[in-house]
C-alpha positions in Angstrom: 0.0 0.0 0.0 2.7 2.3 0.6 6.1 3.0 -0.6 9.4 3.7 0.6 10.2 7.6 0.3 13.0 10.0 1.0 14.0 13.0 1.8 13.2 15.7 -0.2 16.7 16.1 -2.9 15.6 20.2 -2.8 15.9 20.0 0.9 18.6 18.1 2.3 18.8 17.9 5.8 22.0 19.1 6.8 24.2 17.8 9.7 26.1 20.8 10.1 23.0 23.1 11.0 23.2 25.9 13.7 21.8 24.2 17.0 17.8 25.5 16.3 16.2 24.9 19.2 13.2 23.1 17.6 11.5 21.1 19.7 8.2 19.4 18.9 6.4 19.7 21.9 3.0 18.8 21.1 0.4 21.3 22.1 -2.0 19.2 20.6 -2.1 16.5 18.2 -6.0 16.4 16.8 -7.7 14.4 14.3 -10.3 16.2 13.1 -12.8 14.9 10.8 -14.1 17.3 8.6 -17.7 16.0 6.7 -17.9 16.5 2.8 -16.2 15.2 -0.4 -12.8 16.8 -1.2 -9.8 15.1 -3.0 -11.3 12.5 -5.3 -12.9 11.4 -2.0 -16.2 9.2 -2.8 -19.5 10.8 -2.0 -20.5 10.6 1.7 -16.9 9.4 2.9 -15.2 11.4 6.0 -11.7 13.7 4.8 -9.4 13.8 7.8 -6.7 15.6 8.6 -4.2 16.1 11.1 -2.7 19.1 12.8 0.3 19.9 14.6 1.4 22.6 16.5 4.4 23.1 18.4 6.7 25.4 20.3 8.5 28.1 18.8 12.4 27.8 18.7 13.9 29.8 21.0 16.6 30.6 18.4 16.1 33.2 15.3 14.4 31.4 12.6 12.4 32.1 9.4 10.1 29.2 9.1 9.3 25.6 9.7 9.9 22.7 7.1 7.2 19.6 7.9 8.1 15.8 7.0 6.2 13.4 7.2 6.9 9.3 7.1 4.8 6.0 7.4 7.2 3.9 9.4 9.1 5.3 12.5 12.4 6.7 12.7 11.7 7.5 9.0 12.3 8.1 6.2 10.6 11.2 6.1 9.4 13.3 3.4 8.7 17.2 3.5 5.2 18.0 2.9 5.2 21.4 3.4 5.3 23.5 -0.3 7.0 27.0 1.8 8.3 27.2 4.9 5.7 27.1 7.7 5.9 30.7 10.0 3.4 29.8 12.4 3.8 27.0 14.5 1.1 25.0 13.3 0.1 22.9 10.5 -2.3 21.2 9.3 -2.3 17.6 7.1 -5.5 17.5 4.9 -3.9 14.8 3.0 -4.0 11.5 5.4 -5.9 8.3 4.8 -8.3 5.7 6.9 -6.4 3.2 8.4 -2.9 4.5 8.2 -0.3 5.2 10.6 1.6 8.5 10.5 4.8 9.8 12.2 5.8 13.5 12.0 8.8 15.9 12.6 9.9 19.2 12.2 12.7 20.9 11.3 13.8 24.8 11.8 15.2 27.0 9.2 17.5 29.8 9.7 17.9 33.3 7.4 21.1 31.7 5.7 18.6 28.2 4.5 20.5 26.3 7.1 18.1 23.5 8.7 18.3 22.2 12.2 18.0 18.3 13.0 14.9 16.7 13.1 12.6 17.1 16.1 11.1 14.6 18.2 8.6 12.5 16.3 5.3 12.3 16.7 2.4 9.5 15.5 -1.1 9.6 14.7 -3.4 7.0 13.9 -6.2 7.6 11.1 -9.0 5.6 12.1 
């Protein structure tokens, strides 16, 4: 049902980063289930989605990069199109029955990207 992905070629994830403080601290982790069709979604099914938010880095930063993977420790892909300046998103484009596992990353003025953050999982029911 799935298959493997990477990371993003355009956005590399770079070991020698400045130390962003970016910590994924889950305010909330929601599943929301929004009624309607959307997607190529059937008539009468249920879209979900998923949002994240998280506390902002301590350090200077101009936005938020979003990956996404379907097995733990990764791999991740980015999901995000531009980087995210709130510290929130949200992931309209989850399935039923599938198994999720999220981090972030921070980005500084220069493009440099901080390590992942912890993961977090949600379960689509």
């Amino acid at each position: 049902m799935f298959s493997k992905t990477s990371p993003s070629p355009s956005c590399p994830v770079r070991s020698d980063a400045l130390l962003l403080r970016c910590i994924l601290a889950i305010v909330s982790l929601i599943l929301v289930s929004l009624a309607g069709c959307g997607g190529g979604n059937a008539a009468g099914t249920i879209q979900q989605s998923v949002m994240l938010t998280w506390v902002d880095s301590t350090s200077t930063v101009v936005g938020y990069n979003v990956y996404r993977g379907v097995q733990s420790g990764g791999p991740y892909m980015r999901i995000n199109n531009v980087l995210e300046a709130p510290t929130s998103y949200v992931d309209y484009t989850v399935q039923s029955g599938c198994t999720y596992y999220y981090v972030v990353t921070a980005v500084d003025s220069n493009g440099l990207e901080s390590a992942y953050s912890n993961e977090v999982v949600a379960v689509i029911p």
